[in-house]
C-alpha positions in Angstrom: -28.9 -59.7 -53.0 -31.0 -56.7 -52.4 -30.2 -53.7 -55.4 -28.4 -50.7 -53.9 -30.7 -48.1 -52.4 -30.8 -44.9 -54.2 -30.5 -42.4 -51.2 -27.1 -44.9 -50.9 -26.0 -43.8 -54.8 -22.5 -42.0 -54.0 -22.7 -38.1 -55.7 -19.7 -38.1 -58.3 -18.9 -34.5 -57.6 -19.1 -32.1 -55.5 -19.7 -28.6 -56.8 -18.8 -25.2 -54.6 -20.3 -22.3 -55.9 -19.0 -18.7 -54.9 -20.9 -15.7 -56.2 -20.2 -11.6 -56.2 -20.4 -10.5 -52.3 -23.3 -8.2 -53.2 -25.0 -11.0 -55.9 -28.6 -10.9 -54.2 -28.4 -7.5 -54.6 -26.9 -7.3 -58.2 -28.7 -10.0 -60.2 -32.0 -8.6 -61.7 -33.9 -11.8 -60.3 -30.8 -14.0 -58.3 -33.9 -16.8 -56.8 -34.8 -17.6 -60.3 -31.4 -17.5 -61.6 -30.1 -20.1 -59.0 -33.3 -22.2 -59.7 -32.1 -22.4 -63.2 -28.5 -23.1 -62.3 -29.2 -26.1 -60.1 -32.0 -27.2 -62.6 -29.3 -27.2 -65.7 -25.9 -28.0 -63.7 -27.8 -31.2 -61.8 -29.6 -32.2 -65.0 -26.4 -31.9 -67.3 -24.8 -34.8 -64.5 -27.5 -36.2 -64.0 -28.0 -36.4 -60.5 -24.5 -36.7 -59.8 -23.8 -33.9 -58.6 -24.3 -31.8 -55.5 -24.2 -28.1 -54.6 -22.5 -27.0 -52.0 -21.6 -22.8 -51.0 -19.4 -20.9 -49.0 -20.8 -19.4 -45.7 -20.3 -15.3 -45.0 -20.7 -12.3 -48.3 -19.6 -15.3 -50.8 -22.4 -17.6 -50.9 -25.5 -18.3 -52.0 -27.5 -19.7 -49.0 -29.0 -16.5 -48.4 -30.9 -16.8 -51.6 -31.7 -21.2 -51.4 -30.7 -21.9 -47.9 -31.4 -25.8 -49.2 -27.5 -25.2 -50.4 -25.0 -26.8 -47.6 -22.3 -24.8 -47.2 -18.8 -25.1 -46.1 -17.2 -22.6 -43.7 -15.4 -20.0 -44.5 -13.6 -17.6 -43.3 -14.1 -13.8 -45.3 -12.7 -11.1 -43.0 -9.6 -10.8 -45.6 -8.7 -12.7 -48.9 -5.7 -14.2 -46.7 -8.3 -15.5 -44.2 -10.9 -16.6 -47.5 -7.9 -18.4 -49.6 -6.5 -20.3 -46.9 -9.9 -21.6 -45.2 -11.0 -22.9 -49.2 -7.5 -24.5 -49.1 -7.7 -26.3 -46.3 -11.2 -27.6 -47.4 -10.1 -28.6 -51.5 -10.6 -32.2 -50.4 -14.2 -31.4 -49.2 -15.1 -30.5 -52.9 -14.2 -31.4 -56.5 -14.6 -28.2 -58.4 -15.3 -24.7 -57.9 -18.4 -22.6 -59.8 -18.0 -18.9 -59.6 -21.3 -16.2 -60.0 -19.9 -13.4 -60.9 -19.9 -9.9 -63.5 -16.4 -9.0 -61.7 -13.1 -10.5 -63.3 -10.8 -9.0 -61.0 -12.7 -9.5 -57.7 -9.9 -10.7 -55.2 -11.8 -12.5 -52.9 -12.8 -14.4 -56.0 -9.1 -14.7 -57.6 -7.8 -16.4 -54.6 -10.8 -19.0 -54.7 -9.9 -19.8 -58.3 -5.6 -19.8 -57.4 -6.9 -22.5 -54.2 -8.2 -24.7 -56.8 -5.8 -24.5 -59.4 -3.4 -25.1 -57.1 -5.6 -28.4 -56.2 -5.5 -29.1 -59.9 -9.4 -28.8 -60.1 -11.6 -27.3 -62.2 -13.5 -23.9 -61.7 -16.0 -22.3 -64.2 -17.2 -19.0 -64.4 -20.7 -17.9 -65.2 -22.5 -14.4 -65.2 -25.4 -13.0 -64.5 -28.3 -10.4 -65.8 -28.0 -7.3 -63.6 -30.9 -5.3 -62.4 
C-alpha cells in the first residue's frame, strides 16, 4: 500500500482571520506583521492549519493575497454577521487583528462564532 501523499494530509483547522477595516493603514509595518503571524500560528500547529480571510474592509488579502478568502458581505454589520453565519461550517475558529474592542463589525464576527460554539482569539498590533 502506497503511504498517503502529503498534498492529500487533511488541514485540522481552518483559521478565519478578520482585522481593523483600516489595518494596512494602521499597523506600523502590517506585511511583516502578517508574515510573522502565519510563520508562528502555522508553526505552533504544525502544518495543520490553514488561513483563510474575509473579502471587502475586513480582510487581509490586500496585504498577502496568498490568503483565500471567504465572501462576505460588509455594507452593514446586519449584512457582515449574517454572511459569517451562514459560512461557520466553512471554518473552525475565528482570529481577529485588531487595537479596537468595541468595533461592531468585529463584535458581530465574534457573537457568529460564539454562537457556533468556536473559538476566536484576539491579537493586536504596533501602530504607526
Amino acid at each position: 500500500m502506497d503511504p498517503i501523499p502529503a498534498e492529500a494530509t487533511p488541514i485540522a483547522s481552518i483559521i478565519l482571520v478578520v482585522a481593523d477595516s483600516n489595518f494596512a493603514n494602521l499597523c506600523k509595518d502590517p506585511v511583516e506583521y502578517i508574515s510573522l503571524l502565519k510563520e508562528r500560528v502555522l508553526t505552533k500547529r504544525q502544518g495543520d492549519a490553514m488561513l483563510y480571510t474575509v473579502t471587502g474592509k475586513y480582510g487581509i488579502s490586500n496585504i498577502d493575497n496568498t490568503i483565500p478568502t471567504l465572501d462576505v458581505e460588509d455594507r452593514n454589520k446586519t449584512l457582515f454577521s449574517q454572511t459569517l453565519e451562514n459560512s461557520t461550517m466553512l471554518f473552525d475558529e475565528l482570529m481577529v487583528i485588531s487595537v479596537h474592542e468595541n468595533d461592531p463589525y468585529i463584535l458581530a464576527a465574534k457573537e457568529v462564532v460564539t454562537t457556533a460554539s468556536k473559538t476566536s482569539t484576539h491579537y493586536k498590533y504596533p501602530r504607526k
